[in-house]
N, C-alpha and C positions, 0 to 999 in steps of 0.2 A: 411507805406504800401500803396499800388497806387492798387485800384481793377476794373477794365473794364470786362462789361458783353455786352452780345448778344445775340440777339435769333435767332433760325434756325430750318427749315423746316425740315430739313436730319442731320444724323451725318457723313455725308462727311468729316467734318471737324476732326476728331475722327483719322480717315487712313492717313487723306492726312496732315494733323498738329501735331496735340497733341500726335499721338503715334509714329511721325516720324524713322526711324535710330537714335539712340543715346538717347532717351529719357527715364527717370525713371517712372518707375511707382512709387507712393508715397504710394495709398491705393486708396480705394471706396467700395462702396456697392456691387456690380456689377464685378464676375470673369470676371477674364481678360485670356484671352487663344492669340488672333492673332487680328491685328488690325481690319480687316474684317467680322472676327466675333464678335470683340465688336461693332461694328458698328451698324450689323443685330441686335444684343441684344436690343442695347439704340432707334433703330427707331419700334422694338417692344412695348420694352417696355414705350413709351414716346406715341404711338397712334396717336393721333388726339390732343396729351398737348405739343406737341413741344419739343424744350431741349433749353438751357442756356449754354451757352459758359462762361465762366470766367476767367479773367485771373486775378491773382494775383502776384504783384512784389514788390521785396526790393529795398531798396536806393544801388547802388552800393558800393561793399566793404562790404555787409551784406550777411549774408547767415544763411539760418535756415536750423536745421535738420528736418529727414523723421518725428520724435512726433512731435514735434513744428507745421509743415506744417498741420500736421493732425488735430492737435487742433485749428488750422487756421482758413481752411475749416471748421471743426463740429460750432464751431461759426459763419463765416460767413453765411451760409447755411441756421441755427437757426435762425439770425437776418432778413434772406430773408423769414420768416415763412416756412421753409421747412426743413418737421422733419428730421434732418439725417442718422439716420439708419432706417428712412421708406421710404426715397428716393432714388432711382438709381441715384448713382453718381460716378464719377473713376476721379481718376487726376494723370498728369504725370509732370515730371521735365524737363522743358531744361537747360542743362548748356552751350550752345554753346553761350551764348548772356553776356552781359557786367552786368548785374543785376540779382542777382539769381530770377527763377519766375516760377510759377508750371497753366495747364492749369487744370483747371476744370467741366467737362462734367456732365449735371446733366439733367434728362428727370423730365420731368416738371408734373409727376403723381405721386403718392407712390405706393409704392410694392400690397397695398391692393384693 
């Protein structure tokens, strides 16, 4: 597994990528209703702590299911010291690319 993260001001990235036309939602903490207003949600609820972009991908010719991925992410998350069901976080699948790979939105505070 290959994981790239990033941090960002806005979740611009949220509308305009990760919940593109064609994309899955996998799971997160964080209802998901229309890209736009997940958007509003995460730059709520993220404040003045940012958000983390992450992407995670298989080897070509691999592919994991929707529990697989989820157990993915709660591990990944964990090992970033950030508790996962007390952080806002949502992730979506593209299949349109040559390697299966799911985008990871995560605001950078917890619920509390």
């Amino acid at each position: 597994m290959r994981a790239h993260s990033r941090s960002y001001p806005d979740a611009s990235f949220l509308d305009a990528y990760d919940f593109r036309p064609g994309a899955e939602l996998i799971g997160g903490t964080v209802p998901y209703d229309r890209p736009a207003e997940l958007r509003r949600s995460f730059e709520r609820l993220a404040g003045d702590q940012g958000l983390l972009h992450i992407t995670l991908s298989l080897p070509a010719g691999l592919r994991a299911d929707r529990d697989l991925w989820t157990r993915t992410i709660l591990t990944q998350l964990g090992q970033m010291d950030l508790p996962p069901y007390a952080t806002p976080w949502i992730t979506a699948r593209h299949t349109d690319a040559h390697c299966d790979h799911i985008h990871v939105a995560v605001a950078l505070r917890c619920f509390d």
